[in-house]
DRENPA-361315 format. One record per residue: residue in one letter; y, x, z of N, C-alpha, C, O in turn. Coordinates in steps of 0.001 Angstrom, whole numbers, padded with zeros to 6 digits, always signed. Last residue first. Layout:
BEGIN
aYXZYXZYXZYXZ
...
//
This chain:
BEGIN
x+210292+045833-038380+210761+044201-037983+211774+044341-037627+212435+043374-037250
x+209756+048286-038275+209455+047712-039440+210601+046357-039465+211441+046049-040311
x+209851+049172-035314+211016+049569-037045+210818+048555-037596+211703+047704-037506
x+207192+047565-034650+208921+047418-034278+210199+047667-035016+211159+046943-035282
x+205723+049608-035997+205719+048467-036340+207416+047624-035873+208371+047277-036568
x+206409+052008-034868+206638+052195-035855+206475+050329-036840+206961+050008-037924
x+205476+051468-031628+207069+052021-032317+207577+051660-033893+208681+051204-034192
x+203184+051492-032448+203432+050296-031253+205351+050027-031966+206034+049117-032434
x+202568+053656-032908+201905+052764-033807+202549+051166-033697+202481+050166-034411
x+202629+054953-030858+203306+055339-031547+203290+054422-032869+204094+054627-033778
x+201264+053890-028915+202556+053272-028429+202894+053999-029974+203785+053283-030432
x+198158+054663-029661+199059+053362-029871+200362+052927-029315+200609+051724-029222
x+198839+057340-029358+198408+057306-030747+199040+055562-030831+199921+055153-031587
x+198837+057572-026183+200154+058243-027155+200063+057569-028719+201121+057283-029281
x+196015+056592-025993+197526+055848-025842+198933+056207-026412+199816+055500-026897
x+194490+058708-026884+194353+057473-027662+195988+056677-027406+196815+056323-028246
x+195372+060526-025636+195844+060557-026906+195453+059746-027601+195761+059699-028792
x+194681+060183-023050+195614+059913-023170+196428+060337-024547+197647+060469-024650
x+191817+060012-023420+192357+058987-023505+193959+059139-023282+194560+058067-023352
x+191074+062560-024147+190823+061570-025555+191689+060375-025143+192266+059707-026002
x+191682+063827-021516+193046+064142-023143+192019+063496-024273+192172+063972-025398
x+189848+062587-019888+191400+062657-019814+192125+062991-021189+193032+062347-021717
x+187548+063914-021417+187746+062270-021432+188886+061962-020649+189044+060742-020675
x+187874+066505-020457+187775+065712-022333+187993+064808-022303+188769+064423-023178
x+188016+066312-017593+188899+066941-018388+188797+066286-020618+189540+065878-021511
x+185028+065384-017584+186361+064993-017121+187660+065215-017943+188181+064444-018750
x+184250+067970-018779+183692+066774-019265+184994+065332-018808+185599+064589-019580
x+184472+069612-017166+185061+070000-018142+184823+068302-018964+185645+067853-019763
x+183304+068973-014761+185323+069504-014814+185708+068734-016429+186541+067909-016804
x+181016+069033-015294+181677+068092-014928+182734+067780-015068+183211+066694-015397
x+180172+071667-015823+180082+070804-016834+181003+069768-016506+181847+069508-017363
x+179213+072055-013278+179946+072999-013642+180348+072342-015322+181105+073141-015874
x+176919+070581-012497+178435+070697-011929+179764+071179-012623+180930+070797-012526
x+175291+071459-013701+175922+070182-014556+176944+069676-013692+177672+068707-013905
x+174727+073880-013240+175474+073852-014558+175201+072279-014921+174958+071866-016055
x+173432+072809-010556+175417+074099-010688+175307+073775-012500+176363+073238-012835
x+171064+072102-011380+172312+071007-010891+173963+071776-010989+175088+071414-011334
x+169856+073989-012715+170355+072729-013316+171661+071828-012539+172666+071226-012918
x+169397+075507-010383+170260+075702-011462+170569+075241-012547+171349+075765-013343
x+167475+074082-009319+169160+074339-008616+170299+075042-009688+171529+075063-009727
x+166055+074116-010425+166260+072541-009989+167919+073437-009592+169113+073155-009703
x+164685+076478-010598+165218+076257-012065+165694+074608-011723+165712+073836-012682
x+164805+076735-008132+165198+077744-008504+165875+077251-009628+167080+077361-009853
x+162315+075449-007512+163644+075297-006716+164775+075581-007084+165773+075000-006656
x+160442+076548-009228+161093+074813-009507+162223+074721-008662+163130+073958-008993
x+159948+079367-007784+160460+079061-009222+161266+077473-009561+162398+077334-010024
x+159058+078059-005405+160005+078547-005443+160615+078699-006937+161692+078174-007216
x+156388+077289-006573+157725+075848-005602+158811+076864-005942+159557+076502-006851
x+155670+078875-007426+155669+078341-008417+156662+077303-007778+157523+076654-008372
x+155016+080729-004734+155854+081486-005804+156433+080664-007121+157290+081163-007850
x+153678+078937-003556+154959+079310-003049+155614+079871-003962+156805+079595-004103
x+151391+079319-005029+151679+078419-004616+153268+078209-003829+153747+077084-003686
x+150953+082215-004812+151074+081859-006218+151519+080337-005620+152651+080288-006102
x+150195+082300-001991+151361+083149-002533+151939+082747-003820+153145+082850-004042
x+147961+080413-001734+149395+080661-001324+150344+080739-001924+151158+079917-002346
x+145826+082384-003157+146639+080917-003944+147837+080583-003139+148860+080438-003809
x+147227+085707-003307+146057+084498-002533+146919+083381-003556+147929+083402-004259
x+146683+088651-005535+147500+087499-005172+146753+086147-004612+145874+085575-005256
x+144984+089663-007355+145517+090576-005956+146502+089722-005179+147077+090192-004198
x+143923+087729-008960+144680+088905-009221+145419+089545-008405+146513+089994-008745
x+143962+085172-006851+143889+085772-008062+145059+086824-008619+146288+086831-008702
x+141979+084501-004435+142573+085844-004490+142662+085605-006090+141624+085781-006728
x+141495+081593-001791+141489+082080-002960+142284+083402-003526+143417+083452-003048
x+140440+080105+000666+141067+080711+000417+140844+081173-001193+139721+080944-001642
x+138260+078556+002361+139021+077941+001302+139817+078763+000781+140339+078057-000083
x+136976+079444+004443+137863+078790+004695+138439+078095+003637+139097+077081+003872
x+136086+081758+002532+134573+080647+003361+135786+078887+003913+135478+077703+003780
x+137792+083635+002111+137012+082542+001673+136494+081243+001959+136584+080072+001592
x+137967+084282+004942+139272+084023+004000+138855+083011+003111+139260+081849+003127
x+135625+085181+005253+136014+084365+006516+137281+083591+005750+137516+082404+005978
x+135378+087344+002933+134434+086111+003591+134972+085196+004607+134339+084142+004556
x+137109+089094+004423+137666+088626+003018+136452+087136+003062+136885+085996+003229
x+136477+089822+006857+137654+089376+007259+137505+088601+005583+137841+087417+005577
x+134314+091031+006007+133852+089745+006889+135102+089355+006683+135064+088231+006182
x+135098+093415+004478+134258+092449+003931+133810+091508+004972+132666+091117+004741
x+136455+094811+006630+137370+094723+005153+136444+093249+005007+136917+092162+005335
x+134441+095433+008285+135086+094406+009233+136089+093843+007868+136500+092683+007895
x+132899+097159+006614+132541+095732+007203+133346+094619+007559+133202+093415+007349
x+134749+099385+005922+134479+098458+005133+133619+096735+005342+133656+095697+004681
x+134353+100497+009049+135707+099399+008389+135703+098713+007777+136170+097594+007989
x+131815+100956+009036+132549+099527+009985+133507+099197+009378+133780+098037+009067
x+131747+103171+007889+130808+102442+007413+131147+100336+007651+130948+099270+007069
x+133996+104656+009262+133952+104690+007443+133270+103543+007333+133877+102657+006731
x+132834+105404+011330+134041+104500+011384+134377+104094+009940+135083+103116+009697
x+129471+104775+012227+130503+105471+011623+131558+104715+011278+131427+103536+010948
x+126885+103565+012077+128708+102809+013210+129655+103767+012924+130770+103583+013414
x+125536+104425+009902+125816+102807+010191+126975+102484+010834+127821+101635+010552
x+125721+107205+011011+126566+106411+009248+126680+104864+009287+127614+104191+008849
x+123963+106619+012960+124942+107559+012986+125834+107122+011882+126868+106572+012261
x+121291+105743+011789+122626+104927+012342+123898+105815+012862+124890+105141+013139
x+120896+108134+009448+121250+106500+008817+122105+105822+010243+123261+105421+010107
x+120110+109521+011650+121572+110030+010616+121846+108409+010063+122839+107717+010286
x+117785+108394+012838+119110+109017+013924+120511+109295+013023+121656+109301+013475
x+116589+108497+010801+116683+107387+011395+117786+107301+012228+118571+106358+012327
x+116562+110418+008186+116110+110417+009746+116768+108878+010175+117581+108392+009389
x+116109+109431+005030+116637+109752+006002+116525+109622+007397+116363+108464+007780
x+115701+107555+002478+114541+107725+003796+114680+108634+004880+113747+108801+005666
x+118136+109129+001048+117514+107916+001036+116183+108251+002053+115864+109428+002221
x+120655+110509+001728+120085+110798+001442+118929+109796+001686+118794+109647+002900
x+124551+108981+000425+123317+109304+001594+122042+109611+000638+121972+109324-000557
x+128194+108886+000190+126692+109615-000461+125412+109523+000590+125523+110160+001638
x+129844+105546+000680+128913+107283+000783+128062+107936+000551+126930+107492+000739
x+130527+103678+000160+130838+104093-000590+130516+105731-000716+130721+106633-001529
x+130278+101185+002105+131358+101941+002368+131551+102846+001100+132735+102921+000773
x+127873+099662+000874+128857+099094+001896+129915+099951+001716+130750+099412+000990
x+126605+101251-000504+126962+099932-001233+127905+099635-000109+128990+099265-000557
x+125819+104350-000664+126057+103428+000457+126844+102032-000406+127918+102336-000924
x+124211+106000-002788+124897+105119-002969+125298+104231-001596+124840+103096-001728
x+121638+108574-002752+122265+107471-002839+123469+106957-002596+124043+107796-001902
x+120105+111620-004686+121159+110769-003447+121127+109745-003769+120704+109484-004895
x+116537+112087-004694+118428+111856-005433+118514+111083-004364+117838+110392-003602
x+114789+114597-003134+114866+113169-003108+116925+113236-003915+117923+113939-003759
x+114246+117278-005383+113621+117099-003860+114489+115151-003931+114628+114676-005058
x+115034+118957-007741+113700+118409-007148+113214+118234-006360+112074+118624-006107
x+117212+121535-005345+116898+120635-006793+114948+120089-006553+114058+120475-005795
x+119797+121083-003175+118517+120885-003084+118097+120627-004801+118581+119691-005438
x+123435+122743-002740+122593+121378-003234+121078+121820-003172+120969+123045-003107
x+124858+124119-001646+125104+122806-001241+124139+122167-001495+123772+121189-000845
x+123665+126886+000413+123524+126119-000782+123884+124936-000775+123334+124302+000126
x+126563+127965+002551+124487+127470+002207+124710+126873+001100+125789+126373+000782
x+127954+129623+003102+127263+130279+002570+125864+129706+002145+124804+130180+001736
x+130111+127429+004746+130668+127974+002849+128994+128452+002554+128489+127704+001717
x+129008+127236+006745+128758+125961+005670+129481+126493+004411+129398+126011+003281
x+129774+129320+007792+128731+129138+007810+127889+128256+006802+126777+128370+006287
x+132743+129132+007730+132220+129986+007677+130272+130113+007039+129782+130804+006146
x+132475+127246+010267+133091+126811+008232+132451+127684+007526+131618+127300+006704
x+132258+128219+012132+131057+127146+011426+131752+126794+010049+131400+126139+009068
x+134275+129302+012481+132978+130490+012358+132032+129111+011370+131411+129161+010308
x+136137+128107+012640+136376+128589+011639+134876+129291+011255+134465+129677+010161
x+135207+126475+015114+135316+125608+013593+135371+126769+012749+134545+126629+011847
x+135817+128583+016841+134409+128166+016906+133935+127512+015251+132984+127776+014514
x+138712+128949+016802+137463+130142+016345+136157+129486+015834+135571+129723+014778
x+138939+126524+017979+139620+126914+016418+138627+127703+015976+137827+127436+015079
x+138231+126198+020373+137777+125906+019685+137936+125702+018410+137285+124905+017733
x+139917+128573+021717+138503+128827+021517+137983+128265+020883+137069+128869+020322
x+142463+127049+020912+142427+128611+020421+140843+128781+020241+140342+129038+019147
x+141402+124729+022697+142016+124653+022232+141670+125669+020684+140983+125329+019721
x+142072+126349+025753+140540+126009+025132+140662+125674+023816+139861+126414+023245
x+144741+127347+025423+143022+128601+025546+141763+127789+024975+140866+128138+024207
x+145606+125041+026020+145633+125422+024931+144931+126842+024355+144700+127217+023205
x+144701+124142+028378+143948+123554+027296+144575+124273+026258+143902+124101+025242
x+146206+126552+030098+145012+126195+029740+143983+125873+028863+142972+126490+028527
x+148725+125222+029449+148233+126930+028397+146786+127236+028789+146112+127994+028092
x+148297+123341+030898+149025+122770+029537+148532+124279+028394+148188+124362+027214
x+148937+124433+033705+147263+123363+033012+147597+123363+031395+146546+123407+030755
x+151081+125799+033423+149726+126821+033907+148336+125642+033096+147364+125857+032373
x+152461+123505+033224+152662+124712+032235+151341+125721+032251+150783+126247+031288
x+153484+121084+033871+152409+121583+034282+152375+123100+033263+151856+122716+032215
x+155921+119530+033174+156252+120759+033946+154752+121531+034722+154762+122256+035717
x+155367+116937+031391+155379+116911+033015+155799+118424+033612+156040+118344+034817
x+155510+118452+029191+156395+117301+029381+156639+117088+030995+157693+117075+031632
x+152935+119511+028668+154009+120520+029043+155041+119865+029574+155658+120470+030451
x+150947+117288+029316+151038+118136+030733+152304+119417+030313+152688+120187+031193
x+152074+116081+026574+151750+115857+027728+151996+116418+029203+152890+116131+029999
x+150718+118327+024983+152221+117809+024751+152501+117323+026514+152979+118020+027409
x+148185+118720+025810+149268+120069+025952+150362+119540+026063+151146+119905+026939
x+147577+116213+024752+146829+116556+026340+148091+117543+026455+149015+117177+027182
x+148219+116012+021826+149069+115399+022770+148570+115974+024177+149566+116240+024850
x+146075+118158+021337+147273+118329+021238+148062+117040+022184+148449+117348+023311
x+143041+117452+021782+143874+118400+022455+145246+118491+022326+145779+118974+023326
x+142296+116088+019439+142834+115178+020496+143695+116417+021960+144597+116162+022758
x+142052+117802+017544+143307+117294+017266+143635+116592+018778+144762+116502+019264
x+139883+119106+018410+141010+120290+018588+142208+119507+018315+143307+119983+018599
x+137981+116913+017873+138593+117518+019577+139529+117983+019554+140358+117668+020407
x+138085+117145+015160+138648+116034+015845+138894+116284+017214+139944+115907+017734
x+136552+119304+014306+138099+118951+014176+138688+117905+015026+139819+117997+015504
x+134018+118643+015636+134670+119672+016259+136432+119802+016022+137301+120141+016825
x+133344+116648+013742+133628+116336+015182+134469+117213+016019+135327+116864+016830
x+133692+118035+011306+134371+116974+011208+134622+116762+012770+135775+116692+013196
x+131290+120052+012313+132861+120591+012099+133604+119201+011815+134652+119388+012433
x+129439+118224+012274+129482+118757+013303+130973+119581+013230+131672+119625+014242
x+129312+117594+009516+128906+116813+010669+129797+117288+011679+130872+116726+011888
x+128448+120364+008716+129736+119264+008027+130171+118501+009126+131266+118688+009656
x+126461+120575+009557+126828+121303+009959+128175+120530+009960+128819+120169+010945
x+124391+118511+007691+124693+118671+008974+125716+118937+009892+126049+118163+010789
x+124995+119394+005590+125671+118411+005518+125126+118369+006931+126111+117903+007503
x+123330+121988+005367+124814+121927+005344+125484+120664+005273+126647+120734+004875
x+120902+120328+005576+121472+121507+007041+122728+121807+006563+123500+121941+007512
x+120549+119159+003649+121015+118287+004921+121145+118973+005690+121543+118524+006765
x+122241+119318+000825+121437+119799+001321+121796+120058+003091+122683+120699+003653
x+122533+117015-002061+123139+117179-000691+122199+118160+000278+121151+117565+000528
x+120528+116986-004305+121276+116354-003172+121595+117124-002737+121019+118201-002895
x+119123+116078-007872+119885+117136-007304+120443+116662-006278+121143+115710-006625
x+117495+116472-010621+117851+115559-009221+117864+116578-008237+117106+117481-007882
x+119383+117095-013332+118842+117686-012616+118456+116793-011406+119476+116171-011108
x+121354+115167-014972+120110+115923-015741+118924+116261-014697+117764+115913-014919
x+123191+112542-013756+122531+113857-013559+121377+114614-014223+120303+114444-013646
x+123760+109632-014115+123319+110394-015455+123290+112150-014889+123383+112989-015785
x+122965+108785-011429+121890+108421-012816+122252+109159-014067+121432+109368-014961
x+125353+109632-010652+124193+110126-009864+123204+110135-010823+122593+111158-011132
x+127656+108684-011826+127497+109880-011859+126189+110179-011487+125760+111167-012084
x+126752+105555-011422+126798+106474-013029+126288+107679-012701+125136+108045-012936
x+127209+105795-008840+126166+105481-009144+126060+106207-010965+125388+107136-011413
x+130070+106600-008292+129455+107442-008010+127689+106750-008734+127013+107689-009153
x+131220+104558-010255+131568+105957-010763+130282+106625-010043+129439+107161-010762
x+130626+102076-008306+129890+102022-008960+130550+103565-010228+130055+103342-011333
x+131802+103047-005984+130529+102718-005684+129763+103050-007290+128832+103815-007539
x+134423+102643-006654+134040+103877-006286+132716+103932-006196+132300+105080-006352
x+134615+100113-007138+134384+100692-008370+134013+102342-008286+133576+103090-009161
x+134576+098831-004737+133473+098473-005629+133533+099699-006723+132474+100190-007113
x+137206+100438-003663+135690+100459-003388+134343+100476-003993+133428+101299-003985
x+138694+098578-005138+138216+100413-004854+137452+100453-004429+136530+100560-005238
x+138133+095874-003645+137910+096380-005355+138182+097769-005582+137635+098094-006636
x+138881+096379-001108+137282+096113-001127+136854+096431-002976+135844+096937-003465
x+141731+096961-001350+140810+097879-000386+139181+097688-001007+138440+098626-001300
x+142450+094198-002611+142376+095577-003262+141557+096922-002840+140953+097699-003579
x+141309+093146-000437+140855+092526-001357+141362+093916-002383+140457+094598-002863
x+143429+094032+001389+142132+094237+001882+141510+093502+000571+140625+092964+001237
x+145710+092932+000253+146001+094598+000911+144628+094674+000966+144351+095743+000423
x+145513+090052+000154+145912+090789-001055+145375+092338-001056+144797+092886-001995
x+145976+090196+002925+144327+089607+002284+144421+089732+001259+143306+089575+000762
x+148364+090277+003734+147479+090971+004431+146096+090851+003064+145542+091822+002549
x+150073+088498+002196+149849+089900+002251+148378+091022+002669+147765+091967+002173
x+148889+086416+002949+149026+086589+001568+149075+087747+001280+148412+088252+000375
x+149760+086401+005939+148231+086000+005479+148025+086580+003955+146987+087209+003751
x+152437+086370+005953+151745+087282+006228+150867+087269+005843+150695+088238+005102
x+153830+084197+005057+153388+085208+003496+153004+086251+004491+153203+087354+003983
x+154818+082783+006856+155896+083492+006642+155514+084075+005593+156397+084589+004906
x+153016+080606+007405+154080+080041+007270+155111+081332+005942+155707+081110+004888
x+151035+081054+009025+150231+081018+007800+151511+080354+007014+151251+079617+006064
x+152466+080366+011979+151399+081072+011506+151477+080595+010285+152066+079514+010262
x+154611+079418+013082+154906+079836+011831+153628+080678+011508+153760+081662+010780
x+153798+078322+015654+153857+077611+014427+154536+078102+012801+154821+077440+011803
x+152136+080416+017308+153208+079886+017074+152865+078729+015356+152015+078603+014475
x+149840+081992+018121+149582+080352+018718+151146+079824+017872+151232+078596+017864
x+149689+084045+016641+148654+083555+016104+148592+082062+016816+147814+081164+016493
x+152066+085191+017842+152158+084674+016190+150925+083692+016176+151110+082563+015722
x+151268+085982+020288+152176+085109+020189+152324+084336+018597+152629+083166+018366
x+148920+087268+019375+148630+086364+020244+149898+085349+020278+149724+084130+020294
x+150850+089242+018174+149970+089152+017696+149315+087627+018406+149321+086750+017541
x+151941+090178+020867+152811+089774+019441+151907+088912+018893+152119+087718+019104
x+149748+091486+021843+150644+090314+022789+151863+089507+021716+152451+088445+021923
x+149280+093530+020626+148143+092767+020863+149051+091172+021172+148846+090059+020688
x+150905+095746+018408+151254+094855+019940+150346+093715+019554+150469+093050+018525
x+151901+097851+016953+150635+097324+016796+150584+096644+018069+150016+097334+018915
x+154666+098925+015039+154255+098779+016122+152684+097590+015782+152470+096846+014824
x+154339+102017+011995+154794+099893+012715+153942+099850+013854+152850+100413+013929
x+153027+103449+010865+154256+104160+012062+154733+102531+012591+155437+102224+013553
x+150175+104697+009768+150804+103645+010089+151773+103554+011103+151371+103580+012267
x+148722+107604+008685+148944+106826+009927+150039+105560+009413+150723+105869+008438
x+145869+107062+005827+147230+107526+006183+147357+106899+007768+146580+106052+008208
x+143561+105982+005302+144778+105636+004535+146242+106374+005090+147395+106153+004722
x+141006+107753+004356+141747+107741+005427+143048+107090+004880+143616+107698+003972
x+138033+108603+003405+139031+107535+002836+140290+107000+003883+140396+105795+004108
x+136787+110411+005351+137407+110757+003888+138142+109671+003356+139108+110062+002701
x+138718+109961+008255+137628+110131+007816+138135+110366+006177+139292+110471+005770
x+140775+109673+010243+140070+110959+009897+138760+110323+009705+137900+110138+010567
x+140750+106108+009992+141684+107363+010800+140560+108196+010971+139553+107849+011588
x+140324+103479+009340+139407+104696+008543+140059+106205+009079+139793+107269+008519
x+141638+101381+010808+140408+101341+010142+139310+102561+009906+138102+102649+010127
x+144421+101755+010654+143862+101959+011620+142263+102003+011642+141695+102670+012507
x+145597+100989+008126+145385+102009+008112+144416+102424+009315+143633+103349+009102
x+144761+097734+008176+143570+098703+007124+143935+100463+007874+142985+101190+008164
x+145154+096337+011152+146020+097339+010536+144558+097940+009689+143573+098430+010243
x+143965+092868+011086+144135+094279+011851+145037+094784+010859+145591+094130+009975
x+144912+089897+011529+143786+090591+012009+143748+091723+012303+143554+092042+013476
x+147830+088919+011823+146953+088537+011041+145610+088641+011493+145049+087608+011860
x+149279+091322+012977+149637+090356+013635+148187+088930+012776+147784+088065+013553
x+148569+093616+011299+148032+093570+012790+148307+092619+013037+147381+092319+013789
x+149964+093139+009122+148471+093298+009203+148071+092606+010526+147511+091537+010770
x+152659+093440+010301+152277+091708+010068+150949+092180+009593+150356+091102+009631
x+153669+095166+012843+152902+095567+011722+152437+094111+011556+151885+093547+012501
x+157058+095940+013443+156365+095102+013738+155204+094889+012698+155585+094437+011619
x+159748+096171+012312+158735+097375+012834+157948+096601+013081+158584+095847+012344
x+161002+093723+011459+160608+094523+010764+159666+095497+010953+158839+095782+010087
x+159844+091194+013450+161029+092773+013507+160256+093234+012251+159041+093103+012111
x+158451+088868+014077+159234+088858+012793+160163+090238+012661+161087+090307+011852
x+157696+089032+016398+156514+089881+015909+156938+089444+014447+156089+089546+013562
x+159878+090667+018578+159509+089387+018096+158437+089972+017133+158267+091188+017040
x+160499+092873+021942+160340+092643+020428+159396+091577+020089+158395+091338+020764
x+160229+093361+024393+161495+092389+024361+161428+092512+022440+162421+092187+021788
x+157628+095649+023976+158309+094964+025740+159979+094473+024679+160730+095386+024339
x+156707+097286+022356+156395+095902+022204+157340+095016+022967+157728+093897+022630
x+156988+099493+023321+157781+099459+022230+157447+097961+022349+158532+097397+022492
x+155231+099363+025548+156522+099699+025663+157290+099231+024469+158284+098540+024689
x+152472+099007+024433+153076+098419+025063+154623+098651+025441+155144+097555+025648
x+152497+101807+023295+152320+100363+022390+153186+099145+023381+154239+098577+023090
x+152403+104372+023866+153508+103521+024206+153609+102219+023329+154622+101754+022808
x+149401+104743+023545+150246+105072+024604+151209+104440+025172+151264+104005+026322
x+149281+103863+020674+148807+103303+021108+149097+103473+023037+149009+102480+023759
x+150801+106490+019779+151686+104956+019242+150580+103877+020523+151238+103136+021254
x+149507+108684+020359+151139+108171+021180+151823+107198+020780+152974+106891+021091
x+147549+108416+018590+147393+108058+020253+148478+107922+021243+148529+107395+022354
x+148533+108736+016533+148054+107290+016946+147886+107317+018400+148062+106398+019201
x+149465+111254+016584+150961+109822+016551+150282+108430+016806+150842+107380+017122
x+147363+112531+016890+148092+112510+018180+149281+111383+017578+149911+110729+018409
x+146037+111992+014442+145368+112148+015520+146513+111263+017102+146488+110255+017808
x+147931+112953+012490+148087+111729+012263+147361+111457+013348+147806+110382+013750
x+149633+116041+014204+148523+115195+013779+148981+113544+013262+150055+113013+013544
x+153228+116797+014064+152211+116096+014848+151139+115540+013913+151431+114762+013004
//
């Protein structure tokens, strides 16, 4: 199964899987219970983190965010560790592709009828994925005649992608002496600078372009609150991690002066009953005497 169709059959039976589960289950995505899931963010695009198989329950989420173990359990620490690394790849992807661009000999882009086309086969992939659960689906129900239907259409639109691949293998990728690429500072994409107006917002709500937004408001909002990230670690976390150390080295002072005790006891039983043996014997030997 697509990473396509497991999101749409996780989001399907979201509610179901959610129905008599705590939002401390292990399956249970503590991103999502925080603000969001990063993997859910960038689904089929080039920086795609993968699907995410933990339940994503809105109603969990609402329950954590009024309970009193909010900002309690090291979700927050996690989460904002996970998206603060997300946003420092980034930065540095930003800044490889800027090098690479400025030390080009040649000015050299992207050539926008094959990055068009690109366009247009990325979208065309994406139908042929949402087609699959539709088949899963209507075969499940015993529709079989509708189900080999969409899967005709399906077949037709395989051909269609392969012809336009086809098409985008034979153009020149690149343009020489015509405008250098740029640098999307937000997300990290190549664009062609003074660009149609219709492609720049097309890339603006692009799901690539938003995530990194919603990455960089959620880390600002973290901030802005007082929050702190050192070294991929919130102050929290380092704040819990240093109680817990003192708990740690408190408790294990006290077992080894428990554990000392016996023995300490025990010494000061056989000094004193060899002090007394020492004066009855002393006690004896004077008595001879007399």
């Amino acid at each position: 199964m697509t990473d396509t169709a497991r999101q749409l059959l996780q989001e399907l039976m979201g509610e179901l899987q959610g129905s008599g589960k705590k939002y401390t289950d292990p399956d249970v995505c503590k991103d999502h219970l925080v603000d969001f899931c990063p993997h859910q963010l960038f689904t089929n695009t080039k920086v795609d983190l993968g699907p995410c198989d933990l339940i994503h329950d809105d109603k969990l989420r609402e329950a954590y965010q009024k309970s009193e173990d909010k900002g309690r359990l090291g979700y927050e620490d996690a989460f904002y560790d996970r998206v603060q690394r997300l946003s420092n790849d980034l930065q540095r992807k930003v800044r490889r592709a800027t090098d690479r661009i400025t030390a080009e000999a040649d000015e050299q882009l992207v050539n926008p009828h094959r990055e068009e086309k690109e366009e247009k086969a990325i979208i065309l992939d994406e139908r042929i994925k949402l087609l699959i659960p539709q088949i899963q689906k209507l075969g499940d129900s015993g529709k079989v005649d509708e189900a080999y239907g969409v899967f005709e259409q399906m077949e037709q639109m395989k051909g269609d992608l392969d012809a336009l691949k086809e098409r985008i293998d034979s153009i020149n990728p690149m343009f020489k002496n015509e405008k250098r690429l740029g640098v999307c500072e937000v997300c990290g994409a190549l664009l062609v600078p003074n660009d149609a107006s219709k492609r720049l917002d097309a890339h603006n709500e692009g799901k690539q372009h938003q995530g990194y937004i919603r990455i960089q408001r959620a880390l600002e909002e973290f901030k802005r609150k007082g929050g702190v990230i050192y070294e991929g670690r919130s102050s929290n976390a380092r704040s819990r991690e240093r109680h817990y150390s003192r708990g740690r080295r408190s408790r294990h002072d006290n077992n080894r002066s428990r554990s000392r005790s016996p023995y300490l006891r025990r010494e000061k039983r056989g000094h004193d009953n060899y002090a007394s043996a020492r004066d009855s014997s002393r006690r004896r030997r004077r008595d001879d005497r007399y």
